[in-house]
C-alpha positions in Angstrom: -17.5 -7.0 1.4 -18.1 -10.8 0.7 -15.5 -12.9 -1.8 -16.1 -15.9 -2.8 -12.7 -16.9 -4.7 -10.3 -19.3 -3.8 -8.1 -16.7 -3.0 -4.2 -15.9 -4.6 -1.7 -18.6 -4.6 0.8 -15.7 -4.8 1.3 -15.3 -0.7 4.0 -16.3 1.0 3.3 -16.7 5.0 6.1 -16.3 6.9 4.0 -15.4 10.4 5.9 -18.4 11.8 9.1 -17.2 11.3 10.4 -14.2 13.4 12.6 -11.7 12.3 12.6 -10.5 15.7 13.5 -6.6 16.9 15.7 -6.2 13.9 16.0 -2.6 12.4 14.9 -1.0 8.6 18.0 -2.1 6.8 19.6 -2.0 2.8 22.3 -1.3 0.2 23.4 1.9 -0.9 20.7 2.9 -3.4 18.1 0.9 -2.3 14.6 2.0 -3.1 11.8 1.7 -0.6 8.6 3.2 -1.0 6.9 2.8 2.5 3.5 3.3 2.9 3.7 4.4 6.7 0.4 4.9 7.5 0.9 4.9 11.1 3.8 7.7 11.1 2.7 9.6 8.0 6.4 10.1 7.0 9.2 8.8 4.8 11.4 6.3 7.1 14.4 6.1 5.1 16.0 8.1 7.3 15.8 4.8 9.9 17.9 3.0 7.8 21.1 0.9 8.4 23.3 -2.2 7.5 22.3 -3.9 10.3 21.4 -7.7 8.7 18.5 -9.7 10.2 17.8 -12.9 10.6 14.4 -15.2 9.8 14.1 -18.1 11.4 11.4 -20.7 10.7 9.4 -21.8 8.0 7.9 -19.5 4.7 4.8 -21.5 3.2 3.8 -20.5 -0.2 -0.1 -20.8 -1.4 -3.5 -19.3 0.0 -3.5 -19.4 3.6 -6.0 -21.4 5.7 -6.4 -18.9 8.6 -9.3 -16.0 8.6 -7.0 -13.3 7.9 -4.9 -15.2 6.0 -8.0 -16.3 3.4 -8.9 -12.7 3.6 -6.1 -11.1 2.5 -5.3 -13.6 -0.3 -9.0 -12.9 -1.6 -8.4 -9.0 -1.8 -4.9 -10.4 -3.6 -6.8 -12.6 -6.2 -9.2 -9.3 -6.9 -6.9 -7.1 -7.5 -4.9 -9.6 -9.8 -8.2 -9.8 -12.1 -8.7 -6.0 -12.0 -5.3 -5.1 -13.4 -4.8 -8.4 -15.8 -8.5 -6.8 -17.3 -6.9 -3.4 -17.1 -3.6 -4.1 -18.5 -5.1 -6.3 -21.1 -6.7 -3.0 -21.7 -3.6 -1.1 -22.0 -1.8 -3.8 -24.5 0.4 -4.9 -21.5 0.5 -8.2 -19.7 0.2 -7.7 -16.0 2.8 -9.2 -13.5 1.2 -10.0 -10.7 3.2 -9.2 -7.3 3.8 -11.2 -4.3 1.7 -10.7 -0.8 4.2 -11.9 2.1 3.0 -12.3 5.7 5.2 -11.5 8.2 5.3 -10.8 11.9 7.6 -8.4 13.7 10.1 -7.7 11.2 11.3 -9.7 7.6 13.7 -9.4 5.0 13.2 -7.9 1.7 15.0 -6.6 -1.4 14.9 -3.3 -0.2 16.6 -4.0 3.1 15.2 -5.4 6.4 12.3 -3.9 7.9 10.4 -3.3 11.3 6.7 -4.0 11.4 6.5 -0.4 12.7 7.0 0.9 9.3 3.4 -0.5 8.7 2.8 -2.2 5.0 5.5 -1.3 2.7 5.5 -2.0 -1.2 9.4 -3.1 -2.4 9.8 -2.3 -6.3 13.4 -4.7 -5.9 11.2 -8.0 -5.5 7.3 -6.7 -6.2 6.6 -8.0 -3.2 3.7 -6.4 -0.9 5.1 -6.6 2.9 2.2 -6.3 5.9 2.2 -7.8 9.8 -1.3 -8.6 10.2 -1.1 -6.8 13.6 -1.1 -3.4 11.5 -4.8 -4.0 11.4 -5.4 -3.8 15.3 -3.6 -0.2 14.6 -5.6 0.4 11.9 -8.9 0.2 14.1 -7.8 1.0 17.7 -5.9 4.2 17.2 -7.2 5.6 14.3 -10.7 4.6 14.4 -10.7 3.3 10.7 -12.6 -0.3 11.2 -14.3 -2.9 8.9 -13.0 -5.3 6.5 -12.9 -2.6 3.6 -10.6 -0.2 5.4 -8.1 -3.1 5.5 -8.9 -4.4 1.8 -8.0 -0.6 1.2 -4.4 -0.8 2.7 -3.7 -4.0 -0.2 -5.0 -2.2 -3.2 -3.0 0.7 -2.2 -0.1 -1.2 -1.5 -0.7 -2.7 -5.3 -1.5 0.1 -6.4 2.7 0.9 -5.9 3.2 -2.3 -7.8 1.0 -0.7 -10.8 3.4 2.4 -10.6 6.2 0.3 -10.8 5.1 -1.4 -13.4 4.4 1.4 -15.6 7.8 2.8 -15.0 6.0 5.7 -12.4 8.7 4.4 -9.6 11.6 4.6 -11.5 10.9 8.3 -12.4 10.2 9.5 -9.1 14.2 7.4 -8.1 15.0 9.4 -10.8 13.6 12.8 -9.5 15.1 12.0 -5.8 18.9 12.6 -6.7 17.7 16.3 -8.4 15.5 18.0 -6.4 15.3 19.3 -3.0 13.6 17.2 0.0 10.7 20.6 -0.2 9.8 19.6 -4.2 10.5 15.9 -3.7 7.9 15.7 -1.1 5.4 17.3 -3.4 6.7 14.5 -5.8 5.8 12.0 -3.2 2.2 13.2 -2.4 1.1 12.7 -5.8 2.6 9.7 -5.9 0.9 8.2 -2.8 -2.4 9.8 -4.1 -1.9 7.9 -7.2 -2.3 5.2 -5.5 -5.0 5.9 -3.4 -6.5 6.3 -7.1 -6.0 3.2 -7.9 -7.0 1.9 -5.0 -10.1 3.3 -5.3 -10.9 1.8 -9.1 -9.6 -1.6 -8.1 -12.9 -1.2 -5.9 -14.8 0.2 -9.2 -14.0 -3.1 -11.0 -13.6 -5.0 -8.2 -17.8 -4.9 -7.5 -18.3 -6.4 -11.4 -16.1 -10.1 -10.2 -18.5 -13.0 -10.0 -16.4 -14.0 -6.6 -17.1 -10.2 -4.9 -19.5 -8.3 -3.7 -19.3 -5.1 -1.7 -21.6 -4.8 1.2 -23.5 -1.5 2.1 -21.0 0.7 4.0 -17.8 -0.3 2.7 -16.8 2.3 0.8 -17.3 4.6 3.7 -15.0 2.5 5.5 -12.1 2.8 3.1 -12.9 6.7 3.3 -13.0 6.7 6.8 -9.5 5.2 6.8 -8.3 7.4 4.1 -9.6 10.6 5.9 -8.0 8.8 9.2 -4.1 8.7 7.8 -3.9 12.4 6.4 -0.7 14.0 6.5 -2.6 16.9 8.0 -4.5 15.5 10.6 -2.0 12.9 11.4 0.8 15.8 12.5 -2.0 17.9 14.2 -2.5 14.6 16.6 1.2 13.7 16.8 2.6 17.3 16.9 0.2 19.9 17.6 0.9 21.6 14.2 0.1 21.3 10.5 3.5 21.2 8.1 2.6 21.4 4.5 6.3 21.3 3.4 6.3 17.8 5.2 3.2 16.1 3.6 4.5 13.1 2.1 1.4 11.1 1.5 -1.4 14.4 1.3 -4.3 15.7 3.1 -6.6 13.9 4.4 -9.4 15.5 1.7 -7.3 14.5 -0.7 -6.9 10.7 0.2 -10.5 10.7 -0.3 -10.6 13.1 -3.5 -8.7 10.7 -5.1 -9.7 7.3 -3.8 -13.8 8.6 -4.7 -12.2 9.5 -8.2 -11.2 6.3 -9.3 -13.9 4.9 -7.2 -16.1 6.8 -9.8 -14.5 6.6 -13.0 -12.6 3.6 -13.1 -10.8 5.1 -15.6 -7.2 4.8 -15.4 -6.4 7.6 -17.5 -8.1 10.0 -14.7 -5.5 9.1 -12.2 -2.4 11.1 -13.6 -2.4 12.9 -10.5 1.3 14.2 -11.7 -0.5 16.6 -13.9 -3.6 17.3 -11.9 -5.2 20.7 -12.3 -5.9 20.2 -8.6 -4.9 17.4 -5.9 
């Protein structure tokens, strides 16, 4: 993929600042809706009161590095695809925060690890990712190319969209009432949601005067889709397939539902919450 944009002013780089080895951290009812790709399972559990501490500077505005540029381009894209869709909708978009961090950082929804991998926070719309997360992305799970990581943002957005649209809130809602079984059912069509979304930011996305995708990049998002399965992600790390632990959903279904708003571009084909099939 090629972009030709400026890039989002709404980044905040704070890879010169350490949080060092601190651990996940937050107030009683926090919300945190982690993506964890590498793990492929909730990490609440790993939470404490444990405060960290960042020291150095946070600089605000497009970064000037590579990666930096890149991710704020993927940022600015997906800020014109939902201002045109919520435009769409009647609504005015809010456009979320990307924040750079390395090793660990602080965040409305407590204090967390870069092991967690990137991790949406509905308490400050921020978008949290180490850049480092990348190197994972490629070496262990063979999901490579500059798409694959553009992926992990709009999916990460895509969490911001739910927010937005009050999707979040319901499923806080839903967490107190139901069992962890029926809540994690819950949570897979959430996450695949949002692998919807991700996939018709990319629909749109290819119609911006600044962007152009490349031939092979949607294969590369796939790839990495198909690469974080629950299913295949607990066969490598376990042995076994759990389907009463799927949190995030199969690795067919990642793509199902990426392709499907890939395809349509139609928002109203990603209620995944009443899907016939997921």
């Amino acid at each position: 993929m090629q972009w030709f944009g400026k890039g989002s002013s709404n980044v905040e780089d704070g890879r010169s600042s350490s949080g060092g080895k601190i651990a996940l951290g937050g107030g009683v009812g926090v919300i945190v809706v982690i993506l964890g790709l590498i793990f492929g399972q909730d990490f609440t559990g790993l939470v404490s009161q444990i405060p960290a501490t960042e020291q150095g500077e946070v600089k605000k505005g497009a970064p000037t590095d590579e990666q930096g540029k890149f991710v704020a381009g993927i940022l600015e894209s997906t800020e014109q695809v939902w201002g045109e869709q919520f435009s769409s909708l009647g609504a005015r978009y809010e456009e979320p925060t990307l924040r750079l961090f390395r090793d660990g950082v602080q965040s409305a929804c407590g204090n967390a690890s870069s092991a967690v991998g990137p991790f949406y926070c509905p308490g400050d719309h921020k978008v949290y990712i180490d850049l480092s997360f990348y190197d994972e992305l490629k070496n262990r799970f063979g999901a490579a190319g500059d798409f694959a990581q553009a992926y992990v943002i709009a999916h990460e957005v895509g969490h911001h969209v739910q927010n937005l649209l009050g999707t979040s809130a319901k499923m806080e809602e839903a967490r107190g009432r139901l069992s962890e079984v029926e809540y994690n059912k819950l949570s897979v069509k959430l996450e695949l949601q949002a692998d919807f979304y991700a996939g018709l930011w990319a629909h749109h996305a290819q119609n911006l005067k600044d962007f152009r995708l490349d031939a092979g990049d949607i294969d590369e998002a796939l790839n990495a889709a198909n690469a974080i399965g629950d299913d295949k992600l607990q066969k490598q790390s376990q042995g076994e397939v759990v389907p009463d632990a799927f949190t995030h959903g199969t690795s067919a279904q990642r793509m199902y539902w990426f392709k499907k708003g890939f395809e349509t571009g139609d928002i109203k084909q990603g209620d995944t919450f009443n899907a016939s099939r997921l």
